[in-house]
N, CA and C atoms of all chains as a GROMACS GRO file, in nm:
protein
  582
    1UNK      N    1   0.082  -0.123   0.000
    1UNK     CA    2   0.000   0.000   0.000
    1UNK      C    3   0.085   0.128   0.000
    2UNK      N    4   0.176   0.121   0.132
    2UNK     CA    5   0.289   0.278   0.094
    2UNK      C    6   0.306   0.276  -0.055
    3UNK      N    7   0.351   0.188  -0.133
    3UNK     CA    8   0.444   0.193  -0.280
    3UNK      C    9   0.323   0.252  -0.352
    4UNK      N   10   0.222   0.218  -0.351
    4UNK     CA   11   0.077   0.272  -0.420
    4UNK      C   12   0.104   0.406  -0.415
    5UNK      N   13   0.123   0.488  -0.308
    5UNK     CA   14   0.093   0.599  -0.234
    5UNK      C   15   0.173   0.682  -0.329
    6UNK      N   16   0.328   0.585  -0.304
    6UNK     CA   17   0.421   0.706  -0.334
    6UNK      C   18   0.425   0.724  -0.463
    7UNK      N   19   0.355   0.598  -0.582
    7UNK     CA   20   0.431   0.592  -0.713
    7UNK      C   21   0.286   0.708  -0.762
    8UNK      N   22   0.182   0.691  -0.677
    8UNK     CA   23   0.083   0.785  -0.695
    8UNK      C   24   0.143   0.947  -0.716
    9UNK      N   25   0.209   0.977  -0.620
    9UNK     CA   26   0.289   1.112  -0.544
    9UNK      C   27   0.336   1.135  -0.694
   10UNK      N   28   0.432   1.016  -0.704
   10UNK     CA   29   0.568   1.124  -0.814
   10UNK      C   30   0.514   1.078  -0.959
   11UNK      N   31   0.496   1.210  -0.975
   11UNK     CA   32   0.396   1.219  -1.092
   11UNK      C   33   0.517   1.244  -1.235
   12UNK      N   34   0.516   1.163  -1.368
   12UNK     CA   35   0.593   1.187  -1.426
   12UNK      C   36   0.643   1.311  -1.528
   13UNK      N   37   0.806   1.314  -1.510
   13UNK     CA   38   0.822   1.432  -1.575
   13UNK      C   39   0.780   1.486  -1.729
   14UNK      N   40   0.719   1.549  -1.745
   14UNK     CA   41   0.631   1.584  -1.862
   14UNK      C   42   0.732   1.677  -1.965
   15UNK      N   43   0.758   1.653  -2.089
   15UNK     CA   44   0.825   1.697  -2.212
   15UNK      C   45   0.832   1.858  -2.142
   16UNK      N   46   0.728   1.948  -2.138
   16UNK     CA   47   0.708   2.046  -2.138
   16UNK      C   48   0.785   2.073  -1.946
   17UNK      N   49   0.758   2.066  -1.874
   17UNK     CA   50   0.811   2.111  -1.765
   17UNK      C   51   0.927   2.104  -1.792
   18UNK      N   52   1.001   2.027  -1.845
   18UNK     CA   53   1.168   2.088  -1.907
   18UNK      C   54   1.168   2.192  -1.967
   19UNK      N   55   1.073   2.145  -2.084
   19UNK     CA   56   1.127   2.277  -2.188
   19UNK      C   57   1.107   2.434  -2.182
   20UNK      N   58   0.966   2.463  -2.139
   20UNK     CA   59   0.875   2.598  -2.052
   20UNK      C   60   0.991   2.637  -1.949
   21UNK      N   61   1.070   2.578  -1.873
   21UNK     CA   62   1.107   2.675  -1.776
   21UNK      C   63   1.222   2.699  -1.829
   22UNK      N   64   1.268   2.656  -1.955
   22UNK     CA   65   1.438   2.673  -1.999
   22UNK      C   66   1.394   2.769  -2.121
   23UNK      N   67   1.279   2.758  -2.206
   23UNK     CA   68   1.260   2.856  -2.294
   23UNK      C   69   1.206   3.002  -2.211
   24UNK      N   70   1.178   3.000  -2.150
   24UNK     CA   71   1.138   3.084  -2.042
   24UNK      C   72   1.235   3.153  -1.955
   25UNK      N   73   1.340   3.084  -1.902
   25UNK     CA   74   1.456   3.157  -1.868
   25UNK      C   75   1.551   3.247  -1.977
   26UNK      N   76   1.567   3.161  -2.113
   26UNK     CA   77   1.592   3.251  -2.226
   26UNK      C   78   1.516   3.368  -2.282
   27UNK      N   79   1.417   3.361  -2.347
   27UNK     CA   80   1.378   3.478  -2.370
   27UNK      C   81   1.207   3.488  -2.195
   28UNK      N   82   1.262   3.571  -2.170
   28UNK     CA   83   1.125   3.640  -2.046
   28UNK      C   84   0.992   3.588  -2.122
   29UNK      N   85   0.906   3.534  -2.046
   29UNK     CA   86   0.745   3.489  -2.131
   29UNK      C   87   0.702   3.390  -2.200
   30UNK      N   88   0.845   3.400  -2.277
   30UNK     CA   89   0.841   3.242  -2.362
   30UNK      C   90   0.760   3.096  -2.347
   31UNK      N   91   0.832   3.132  -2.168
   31UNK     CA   92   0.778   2.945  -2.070
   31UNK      C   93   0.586   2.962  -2.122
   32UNK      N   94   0.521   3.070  -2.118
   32UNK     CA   95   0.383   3.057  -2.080
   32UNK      C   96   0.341   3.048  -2.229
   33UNK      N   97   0.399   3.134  -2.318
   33UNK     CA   98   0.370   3.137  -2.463
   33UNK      C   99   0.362   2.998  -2.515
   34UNK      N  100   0.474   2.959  -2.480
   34UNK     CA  101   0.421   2.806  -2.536
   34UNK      C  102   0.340   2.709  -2.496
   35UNK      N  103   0.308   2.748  -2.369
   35UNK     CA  104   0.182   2.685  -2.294
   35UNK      C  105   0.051   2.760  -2.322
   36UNK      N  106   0.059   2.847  -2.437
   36UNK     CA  107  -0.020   2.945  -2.465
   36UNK      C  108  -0.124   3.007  -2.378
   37UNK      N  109  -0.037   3.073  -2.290
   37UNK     CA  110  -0.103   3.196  -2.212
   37UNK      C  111  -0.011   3.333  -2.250
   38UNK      N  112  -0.082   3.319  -2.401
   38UNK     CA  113  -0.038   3.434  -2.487
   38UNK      C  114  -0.037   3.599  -2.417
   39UNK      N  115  -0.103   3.612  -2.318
   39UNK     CA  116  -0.104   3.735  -2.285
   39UNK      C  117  -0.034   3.760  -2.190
   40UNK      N  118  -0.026   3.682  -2.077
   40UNK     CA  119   0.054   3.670  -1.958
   40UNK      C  120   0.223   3.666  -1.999
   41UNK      N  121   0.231   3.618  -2.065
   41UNK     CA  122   0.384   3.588  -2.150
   41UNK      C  123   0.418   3.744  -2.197
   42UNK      N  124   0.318   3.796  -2.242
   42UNK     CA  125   0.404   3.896  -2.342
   42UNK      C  126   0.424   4.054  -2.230
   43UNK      N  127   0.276   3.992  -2.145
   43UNK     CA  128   0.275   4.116  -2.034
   43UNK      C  129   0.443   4.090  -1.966
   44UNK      N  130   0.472   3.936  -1.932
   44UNK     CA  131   0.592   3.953  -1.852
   44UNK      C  132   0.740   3.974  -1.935
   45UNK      N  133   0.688   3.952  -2.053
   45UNK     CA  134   0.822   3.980  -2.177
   45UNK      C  135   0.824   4.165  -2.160
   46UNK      N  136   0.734   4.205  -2.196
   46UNK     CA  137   0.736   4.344  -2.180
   46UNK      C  138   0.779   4.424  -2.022
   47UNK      N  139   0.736   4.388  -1.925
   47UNK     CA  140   0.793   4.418  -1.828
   47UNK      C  141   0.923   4.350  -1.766
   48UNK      N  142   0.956   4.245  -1.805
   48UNK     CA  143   1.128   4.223  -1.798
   48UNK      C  144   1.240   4.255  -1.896
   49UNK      N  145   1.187   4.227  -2.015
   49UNK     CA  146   1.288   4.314  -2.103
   49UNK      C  147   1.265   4.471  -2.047
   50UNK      N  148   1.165   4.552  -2.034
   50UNK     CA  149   1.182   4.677  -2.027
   50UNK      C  150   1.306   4.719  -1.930
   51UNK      N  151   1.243   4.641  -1.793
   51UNK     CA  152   1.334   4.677  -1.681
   51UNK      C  153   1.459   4.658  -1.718
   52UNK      N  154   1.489   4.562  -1.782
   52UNK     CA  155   1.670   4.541  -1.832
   52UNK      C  156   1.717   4.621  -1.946
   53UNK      N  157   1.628   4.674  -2.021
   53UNK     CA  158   1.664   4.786  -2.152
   53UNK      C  159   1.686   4.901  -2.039
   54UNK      N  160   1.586   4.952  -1.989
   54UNK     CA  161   1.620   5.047  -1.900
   54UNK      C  162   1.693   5.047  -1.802
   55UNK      N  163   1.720   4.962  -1.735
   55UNK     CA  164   1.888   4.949  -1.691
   55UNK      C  165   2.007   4.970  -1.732
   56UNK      N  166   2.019   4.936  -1.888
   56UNK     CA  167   2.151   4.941  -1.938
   56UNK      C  168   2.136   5.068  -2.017
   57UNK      N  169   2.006   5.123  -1.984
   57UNK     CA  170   2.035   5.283  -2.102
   57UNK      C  171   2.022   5.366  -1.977
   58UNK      N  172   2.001   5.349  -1.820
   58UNK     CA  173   2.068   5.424  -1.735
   58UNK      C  174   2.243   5.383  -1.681
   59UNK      N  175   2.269   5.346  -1.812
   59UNK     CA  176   2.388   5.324  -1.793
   59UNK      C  177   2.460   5.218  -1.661
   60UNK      N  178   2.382   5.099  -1.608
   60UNK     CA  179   2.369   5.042  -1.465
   60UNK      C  180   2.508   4.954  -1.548
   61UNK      N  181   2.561   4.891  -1.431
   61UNK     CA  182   2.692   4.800  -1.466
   61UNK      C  183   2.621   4.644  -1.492
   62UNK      N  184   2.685   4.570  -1.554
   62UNK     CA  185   2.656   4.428  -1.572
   62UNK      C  186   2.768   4.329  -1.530
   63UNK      N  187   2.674   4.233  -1.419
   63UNK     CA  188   2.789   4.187  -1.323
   63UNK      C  189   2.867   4.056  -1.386
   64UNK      N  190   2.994   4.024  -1.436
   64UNK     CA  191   3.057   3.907  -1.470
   64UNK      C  192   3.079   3.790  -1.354
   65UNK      N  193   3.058   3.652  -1.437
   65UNK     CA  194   3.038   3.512  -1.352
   65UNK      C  195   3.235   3.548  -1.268
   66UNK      N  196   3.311   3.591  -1.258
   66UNK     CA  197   3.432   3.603  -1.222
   66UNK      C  198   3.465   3.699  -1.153
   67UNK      N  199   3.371   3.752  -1.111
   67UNK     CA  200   3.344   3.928  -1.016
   67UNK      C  201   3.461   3.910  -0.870
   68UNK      N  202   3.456   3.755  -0.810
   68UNK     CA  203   3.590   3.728  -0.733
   68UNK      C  204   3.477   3.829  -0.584
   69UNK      N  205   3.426   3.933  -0.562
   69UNK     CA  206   3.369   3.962  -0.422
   69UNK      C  207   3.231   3.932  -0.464
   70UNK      N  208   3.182   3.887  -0.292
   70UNK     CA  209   3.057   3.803  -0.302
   70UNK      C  210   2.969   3.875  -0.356
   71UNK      N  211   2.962   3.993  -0.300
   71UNK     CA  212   2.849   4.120  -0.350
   71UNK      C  213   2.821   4.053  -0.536
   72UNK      N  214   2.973   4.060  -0.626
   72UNK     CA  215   2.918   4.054  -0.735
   72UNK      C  216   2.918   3.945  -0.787
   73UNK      N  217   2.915   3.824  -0.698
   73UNK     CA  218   2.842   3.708  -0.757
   73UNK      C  219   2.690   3.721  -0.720
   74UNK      N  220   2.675   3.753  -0.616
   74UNK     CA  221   2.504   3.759  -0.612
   74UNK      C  222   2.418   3.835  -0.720
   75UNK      N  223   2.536   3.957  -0.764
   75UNK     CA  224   2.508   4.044  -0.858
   75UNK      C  225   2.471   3.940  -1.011
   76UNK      N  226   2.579   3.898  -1.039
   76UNK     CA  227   2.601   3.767  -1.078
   76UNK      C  228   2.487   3.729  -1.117
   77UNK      N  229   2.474   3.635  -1.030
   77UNK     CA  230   2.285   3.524  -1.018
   77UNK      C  231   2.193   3.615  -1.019
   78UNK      N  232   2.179   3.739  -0.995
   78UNK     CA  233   2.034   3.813  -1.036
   78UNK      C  234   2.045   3.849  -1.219
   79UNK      N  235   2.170   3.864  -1.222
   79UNK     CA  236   2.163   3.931  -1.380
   79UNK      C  237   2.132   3.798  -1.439
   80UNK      N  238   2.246   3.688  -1.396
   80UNK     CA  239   2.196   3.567  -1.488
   80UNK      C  240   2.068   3.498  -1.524
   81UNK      N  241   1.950   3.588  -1.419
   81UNK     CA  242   1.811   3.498  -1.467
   81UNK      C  243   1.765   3.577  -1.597
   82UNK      N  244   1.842   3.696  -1.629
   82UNK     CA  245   1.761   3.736  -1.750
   82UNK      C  246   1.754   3.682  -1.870
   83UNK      N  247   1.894   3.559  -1.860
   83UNK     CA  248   1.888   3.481  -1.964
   83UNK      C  249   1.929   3.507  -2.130
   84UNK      N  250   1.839   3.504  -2.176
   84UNK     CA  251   1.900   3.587  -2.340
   84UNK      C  252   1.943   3.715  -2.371
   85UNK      N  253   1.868   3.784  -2.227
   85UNK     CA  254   1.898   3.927  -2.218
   85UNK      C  255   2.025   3.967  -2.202
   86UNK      N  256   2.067   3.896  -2.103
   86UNK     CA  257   2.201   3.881  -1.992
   86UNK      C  258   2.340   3.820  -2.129
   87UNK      N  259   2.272   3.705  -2.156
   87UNK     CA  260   2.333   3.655  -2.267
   87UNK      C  261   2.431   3.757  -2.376
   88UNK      N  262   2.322   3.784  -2.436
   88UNK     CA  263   2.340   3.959  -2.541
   88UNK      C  264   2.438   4.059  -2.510
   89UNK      N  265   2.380   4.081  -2.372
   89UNK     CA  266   2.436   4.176  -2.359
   89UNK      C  267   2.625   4.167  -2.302
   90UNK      N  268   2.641   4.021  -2.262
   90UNK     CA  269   2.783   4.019  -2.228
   90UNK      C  270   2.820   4.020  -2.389
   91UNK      N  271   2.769   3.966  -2.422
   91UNK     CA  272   2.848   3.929  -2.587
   91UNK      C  273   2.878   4.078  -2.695
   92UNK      N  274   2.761   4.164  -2.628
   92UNK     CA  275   2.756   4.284  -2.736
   92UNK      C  276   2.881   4.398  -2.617
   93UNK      N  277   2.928   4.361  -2.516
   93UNK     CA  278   3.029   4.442  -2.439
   93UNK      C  279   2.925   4.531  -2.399
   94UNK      N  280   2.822   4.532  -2.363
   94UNK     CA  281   2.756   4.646  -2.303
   94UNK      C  282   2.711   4.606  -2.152
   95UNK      N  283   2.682   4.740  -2.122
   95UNK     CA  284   2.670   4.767  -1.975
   95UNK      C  285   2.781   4.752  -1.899
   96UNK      N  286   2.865   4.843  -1.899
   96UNK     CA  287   3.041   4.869  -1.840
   96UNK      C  288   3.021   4.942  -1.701
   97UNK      N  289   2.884   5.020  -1.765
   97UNK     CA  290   2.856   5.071  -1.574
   97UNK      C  291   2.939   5.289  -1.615
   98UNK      N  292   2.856   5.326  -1.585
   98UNK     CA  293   2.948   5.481  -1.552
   98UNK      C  294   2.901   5.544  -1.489
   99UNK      N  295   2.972   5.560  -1.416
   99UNK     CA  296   2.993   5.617  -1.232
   99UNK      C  297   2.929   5.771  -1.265
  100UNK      N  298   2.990   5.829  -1.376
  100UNK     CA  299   2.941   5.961  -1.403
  100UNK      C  300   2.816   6.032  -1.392
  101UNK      N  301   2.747   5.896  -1.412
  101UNK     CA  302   2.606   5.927  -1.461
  101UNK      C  303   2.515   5.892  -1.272
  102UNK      N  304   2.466   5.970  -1.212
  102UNK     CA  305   2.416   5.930  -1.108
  102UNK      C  306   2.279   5.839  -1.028
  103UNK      N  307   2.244   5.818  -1.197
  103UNK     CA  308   2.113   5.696  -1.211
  103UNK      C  309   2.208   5.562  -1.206
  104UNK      N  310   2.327   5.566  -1.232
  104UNK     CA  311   2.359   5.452  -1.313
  104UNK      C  312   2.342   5.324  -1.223
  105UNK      N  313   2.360   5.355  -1.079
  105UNK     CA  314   2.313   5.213  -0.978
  105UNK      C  315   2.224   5.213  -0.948
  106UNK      N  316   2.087   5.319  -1.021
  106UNK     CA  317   1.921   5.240  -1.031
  106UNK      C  318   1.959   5.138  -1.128
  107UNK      N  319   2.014   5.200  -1.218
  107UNK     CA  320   2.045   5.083  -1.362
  107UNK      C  321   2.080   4.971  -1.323
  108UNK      N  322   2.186   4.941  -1.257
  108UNK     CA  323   2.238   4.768  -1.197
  108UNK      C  324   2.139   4.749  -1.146
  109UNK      N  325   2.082   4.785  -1.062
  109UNK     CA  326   1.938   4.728  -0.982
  109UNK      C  327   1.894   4.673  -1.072
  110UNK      N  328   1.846   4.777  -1.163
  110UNK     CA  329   1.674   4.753  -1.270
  110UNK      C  330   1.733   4.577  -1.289
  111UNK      N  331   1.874   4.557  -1.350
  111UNK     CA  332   1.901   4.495  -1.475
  111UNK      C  333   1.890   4.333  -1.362
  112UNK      N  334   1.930   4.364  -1.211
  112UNK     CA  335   1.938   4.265  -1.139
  112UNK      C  336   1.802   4.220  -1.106
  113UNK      N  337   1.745   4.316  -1.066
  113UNK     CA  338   1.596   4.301  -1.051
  113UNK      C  339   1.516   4.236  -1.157
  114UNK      N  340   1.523   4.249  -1.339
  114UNK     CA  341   1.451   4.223  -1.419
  114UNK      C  342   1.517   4.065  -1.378
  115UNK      N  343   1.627   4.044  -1.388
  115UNK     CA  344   1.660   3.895  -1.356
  115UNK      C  345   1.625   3.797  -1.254
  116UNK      N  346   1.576   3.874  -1.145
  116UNK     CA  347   1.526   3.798  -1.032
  116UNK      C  348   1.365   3.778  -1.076
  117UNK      N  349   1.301   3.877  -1.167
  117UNK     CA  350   1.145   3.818  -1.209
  117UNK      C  351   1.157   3.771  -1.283
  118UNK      N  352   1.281   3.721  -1.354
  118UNK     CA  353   1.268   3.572  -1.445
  118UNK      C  354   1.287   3.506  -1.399
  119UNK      N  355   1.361   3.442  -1.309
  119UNK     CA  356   1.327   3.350  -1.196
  119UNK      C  357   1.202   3.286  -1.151
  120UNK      N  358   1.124   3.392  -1.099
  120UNK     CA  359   0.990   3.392  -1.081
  120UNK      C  360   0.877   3.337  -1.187
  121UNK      N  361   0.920   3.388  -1.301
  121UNK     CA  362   0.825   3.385  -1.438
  121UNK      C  363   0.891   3.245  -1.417
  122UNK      N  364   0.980   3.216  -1.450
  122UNK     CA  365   1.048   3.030  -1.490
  122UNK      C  366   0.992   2.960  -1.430
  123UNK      N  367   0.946   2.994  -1.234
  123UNK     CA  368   0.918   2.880  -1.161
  123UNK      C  369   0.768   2.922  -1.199
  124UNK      N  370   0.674   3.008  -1.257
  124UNK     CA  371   0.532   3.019  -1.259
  124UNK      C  372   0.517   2.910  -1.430
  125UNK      N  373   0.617   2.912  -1.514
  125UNK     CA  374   0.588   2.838  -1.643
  125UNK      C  375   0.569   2.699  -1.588
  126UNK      N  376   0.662   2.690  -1.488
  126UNK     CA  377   0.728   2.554  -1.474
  126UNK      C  378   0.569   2.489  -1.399
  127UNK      N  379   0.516   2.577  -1.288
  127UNK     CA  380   0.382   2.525  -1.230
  127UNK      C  381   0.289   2.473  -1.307
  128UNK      N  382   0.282   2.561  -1.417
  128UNK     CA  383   0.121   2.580  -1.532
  128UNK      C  384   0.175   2.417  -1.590
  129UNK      N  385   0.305   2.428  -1.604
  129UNK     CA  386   0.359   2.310  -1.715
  129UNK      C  387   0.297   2.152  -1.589
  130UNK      N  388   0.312   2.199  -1.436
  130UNK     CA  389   0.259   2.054  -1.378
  130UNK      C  390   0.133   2.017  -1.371
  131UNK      N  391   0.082   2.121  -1.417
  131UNK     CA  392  -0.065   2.153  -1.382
  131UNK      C  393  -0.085   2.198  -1.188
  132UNK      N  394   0.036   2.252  -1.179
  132UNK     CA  395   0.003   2.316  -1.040
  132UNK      C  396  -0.075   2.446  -1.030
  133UNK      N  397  -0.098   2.507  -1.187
  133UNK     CA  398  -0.162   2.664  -1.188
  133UNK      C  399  -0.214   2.620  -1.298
  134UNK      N  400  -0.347   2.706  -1.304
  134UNK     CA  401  -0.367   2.714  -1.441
  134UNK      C  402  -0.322   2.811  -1.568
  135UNK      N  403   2.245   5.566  -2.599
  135UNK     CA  404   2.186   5.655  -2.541
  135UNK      C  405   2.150   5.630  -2.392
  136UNK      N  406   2.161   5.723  -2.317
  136UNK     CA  407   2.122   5.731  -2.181
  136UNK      C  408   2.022   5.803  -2.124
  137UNK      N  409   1.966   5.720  -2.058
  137UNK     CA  410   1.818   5.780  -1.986
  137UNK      C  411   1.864   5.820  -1.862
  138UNK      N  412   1.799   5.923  -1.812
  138UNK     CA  413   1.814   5.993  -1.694
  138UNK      C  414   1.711   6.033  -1.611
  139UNK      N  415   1.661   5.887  -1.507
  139UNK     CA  416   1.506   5.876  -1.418
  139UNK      C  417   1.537   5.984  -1.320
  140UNK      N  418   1.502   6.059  -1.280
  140UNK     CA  419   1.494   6.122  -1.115
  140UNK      C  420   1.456   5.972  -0.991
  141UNK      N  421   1.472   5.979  -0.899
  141UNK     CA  422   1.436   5.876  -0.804
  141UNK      C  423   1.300   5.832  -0.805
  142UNK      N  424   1.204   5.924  -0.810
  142UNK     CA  425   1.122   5.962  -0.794
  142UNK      C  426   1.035   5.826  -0.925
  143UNK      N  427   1.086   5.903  -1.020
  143UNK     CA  428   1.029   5.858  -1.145
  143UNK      C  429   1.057   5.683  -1.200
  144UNK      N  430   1.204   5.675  -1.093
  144UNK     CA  431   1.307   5.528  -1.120
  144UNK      C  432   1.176   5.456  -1.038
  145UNK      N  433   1.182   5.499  -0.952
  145UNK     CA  434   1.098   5.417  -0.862
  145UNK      C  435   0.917   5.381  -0.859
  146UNK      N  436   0.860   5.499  -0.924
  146UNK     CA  437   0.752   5.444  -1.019
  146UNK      C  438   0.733   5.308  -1.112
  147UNK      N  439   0.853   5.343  -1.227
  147UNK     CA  440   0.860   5.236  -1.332
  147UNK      C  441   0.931   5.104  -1.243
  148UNK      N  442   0.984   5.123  -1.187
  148UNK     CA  443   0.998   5.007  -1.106
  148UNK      C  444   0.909   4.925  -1.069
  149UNK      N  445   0.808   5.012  -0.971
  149UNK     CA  446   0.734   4.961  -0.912
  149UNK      C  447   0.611   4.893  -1.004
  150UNK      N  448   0.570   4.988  -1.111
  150UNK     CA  449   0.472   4.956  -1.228
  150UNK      C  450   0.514   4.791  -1.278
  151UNK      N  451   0.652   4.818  -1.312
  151UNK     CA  452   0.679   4.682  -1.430
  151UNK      C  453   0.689   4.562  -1.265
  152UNK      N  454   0.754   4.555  -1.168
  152UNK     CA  455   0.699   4.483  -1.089
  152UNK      C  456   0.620   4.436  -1.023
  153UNK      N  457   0.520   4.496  -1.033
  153UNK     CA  458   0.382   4.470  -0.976
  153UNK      C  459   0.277   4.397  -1.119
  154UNK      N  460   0.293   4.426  -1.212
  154UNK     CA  461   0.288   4.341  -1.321
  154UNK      C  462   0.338   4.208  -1.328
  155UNK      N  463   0.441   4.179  -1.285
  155UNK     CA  464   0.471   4.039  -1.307
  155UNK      C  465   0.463   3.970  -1.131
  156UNK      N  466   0.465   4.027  -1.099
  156UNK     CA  467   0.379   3.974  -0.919
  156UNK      C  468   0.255   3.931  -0.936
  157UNK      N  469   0.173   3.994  -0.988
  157UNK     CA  470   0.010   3.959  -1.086
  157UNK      C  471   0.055   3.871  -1.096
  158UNK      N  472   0.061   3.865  -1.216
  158UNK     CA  473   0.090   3.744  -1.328
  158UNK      C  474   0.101   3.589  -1.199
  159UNK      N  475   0.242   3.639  -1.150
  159UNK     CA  476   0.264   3.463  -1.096
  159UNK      C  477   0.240   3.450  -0.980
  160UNK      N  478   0.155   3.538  -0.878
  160UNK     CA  479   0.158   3.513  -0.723
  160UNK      C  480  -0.001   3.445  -0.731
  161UNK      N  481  -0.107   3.462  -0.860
  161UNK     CA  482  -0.203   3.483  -0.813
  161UNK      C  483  -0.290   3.358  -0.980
  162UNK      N  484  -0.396   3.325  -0.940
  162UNK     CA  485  -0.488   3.213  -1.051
  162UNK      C  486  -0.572   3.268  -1.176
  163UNK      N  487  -0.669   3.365  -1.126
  163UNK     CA  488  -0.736   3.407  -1.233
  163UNK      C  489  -0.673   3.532  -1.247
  164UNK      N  490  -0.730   3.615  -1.391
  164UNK     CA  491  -0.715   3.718  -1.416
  164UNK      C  492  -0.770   3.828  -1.331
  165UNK      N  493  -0.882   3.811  -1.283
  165UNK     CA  494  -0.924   3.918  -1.200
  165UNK      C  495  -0.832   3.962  -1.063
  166UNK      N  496  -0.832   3.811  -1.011
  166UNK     CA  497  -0.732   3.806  -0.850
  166UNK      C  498  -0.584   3.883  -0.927
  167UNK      N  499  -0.521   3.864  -1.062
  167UNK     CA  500  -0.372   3.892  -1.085
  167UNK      C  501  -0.423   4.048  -1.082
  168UNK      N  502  -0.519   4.115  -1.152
  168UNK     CA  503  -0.486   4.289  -1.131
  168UNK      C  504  -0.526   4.326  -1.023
  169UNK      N  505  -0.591   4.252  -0.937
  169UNK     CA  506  -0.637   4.308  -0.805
  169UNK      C  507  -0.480   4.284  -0.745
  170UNK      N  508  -0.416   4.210  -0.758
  170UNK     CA  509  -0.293   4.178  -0.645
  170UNK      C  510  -0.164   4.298  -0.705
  171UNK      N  511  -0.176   4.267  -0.844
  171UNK     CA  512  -0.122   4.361  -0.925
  171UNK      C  513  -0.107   4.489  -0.890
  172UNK      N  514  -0.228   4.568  -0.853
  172UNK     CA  515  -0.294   4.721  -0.794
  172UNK      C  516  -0.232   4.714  -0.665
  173UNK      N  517  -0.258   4.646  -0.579
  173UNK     CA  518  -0.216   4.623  -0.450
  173UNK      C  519  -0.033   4.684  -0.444
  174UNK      N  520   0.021   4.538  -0.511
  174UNK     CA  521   0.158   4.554  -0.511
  174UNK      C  522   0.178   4.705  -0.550
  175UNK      N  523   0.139   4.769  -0.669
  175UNK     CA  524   0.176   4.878  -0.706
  175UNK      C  525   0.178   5.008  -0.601
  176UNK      N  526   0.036   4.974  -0.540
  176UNK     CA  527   0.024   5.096  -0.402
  176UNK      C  528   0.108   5.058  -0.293
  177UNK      N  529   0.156   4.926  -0.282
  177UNK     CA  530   0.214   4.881  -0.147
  177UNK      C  531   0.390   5.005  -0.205
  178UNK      N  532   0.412   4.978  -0.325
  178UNK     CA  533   0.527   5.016  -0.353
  178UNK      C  534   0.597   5.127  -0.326
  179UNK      N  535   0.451   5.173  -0.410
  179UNK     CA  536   0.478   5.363  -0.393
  179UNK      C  537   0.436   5.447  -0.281
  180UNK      N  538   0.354   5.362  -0.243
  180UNK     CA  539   0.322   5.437  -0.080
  180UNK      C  540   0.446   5.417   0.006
  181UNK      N  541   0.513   5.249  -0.034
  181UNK     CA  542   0.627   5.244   0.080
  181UNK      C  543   0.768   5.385  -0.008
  182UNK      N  544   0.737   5.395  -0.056
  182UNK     CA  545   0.818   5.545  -0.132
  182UNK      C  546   0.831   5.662  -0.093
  183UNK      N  547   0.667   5.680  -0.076
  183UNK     CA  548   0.643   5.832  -0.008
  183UNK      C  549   0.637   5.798   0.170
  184UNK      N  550   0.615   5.714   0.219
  184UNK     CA  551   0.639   5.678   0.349
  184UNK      C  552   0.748   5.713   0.380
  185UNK      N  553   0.862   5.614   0.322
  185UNK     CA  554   0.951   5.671   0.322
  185UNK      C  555   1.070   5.798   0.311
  186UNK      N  556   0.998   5.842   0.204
  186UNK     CA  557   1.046   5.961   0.181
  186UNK      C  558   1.017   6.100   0.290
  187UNK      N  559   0.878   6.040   0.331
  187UNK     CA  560   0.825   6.158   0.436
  187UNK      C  561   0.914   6.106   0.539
  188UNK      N  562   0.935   5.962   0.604
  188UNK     CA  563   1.022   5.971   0.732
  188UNK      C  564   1.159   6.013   0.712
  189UNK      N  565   1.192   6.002   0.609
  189UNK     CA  566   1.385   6.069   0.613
  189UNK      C  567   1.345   6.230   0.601
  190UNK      N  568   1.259   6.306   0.489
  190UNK     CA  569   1.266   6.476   0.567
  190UNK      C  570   1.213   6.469   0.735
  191UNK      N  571   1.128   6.382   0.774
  191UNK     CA  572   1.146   6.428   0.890
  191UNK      C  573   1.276   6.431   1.002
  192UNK      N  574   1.309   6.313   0.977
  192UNK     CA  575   1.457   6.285   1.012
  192UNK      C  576   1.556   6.403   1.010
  193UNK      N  577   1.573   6.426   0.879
  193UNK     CA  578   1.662   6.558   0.837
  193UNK      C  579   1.632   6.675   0.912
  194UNK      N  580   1.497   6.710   0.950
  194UNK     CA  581   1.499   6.823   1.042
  194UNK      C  582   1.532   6.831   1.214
   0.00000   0.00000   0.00000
């Protein structure tokens, strides 16, 4: 009877709960779009790309996986949930950060912050994908 | 090009585009996501001007 219980419990991993929370960490929205919750996706594409466009055009710094102090590995793991964003933008050399400009550490925020609600968006694709949300 | 928010204004759009995606994933239907949505947004900016009113008081 326990073995009933448990093989009941672990419910199997479904094609899509892989794929939704990894297309979803790449581009923001993606995870739900393909679960077609076409609107919810694009609302959170639009408000996470924004926050990270507007980060790097207040000139905010973008933190590298090799930052060496803890501060900018954490920095680190927030930028890295933006995913394709984050991606891009190491590759295109942007977001160097300038001190000059006195918005520019709203900017690291925004860009850390848009990365921590992809996080969020990834683990909400990943629910819809168990059927834990609708 | 560079944009240049005042605090004021950083912290609006902040609060706007986050309270949007708080909707979205804290909450089931559409109705409950802009009601929680609205919420978050006032929790934000009120904690703004709250704030902002306790540091001038401070300052004096």
């Amino acid at each position: 009877m326990p073995d009933k219980t448990k093989a009941a419990q672990a419910e199997p991993l479904s094609m899509m709960a892989v794929v939704a929370p990894a297309v979803g960490w790449l581009i923001p929205g993606a995870g739900h779009m393909i679960q077609k919750r076409w609107i919810r996706g694009l609302l959170l594409f639009v408000s996470i790309a924004t926050l990270f466009v507007l980060g790097l055009a207040m000139q905010g710094r973008i933190y590298k996986a090799n930052g060496g102090d803890i501060l900018d590995i954490l920095g680190f793991i927030g930028d890295i949930g933006a995913g394709g964003l984050y991606i891009v933008t190491v590759a295109m050399d942007w977001g160097q950060g300038a001190i000059a400009f006195a918005t520019a550490d709203y900017g690291t925020k925004f860009m850390i912050v848009a990365g921590l609600l992809n996080f969020i968006a990834v683990a909400d694709a990943y629910h819809i994908a168990i059927g834990k949300k609708q | 090009m560079t944009i240049t928010l005042n605090h004021f204004s950083a912290a609006a759009v902040f609060a706007l585009l986050a309270s949007i995606v708080f909707g979205i994933t804290h909450r089931e239907t559409a109705r409950e996501m802009v009601r929680y949505g609205l919420y978050c947004f006032a929790m934000f900016l009120g904690g703004v001007l709250v704030a902002g009113w306790a540091m001038w008081l401070l300052r004096r």
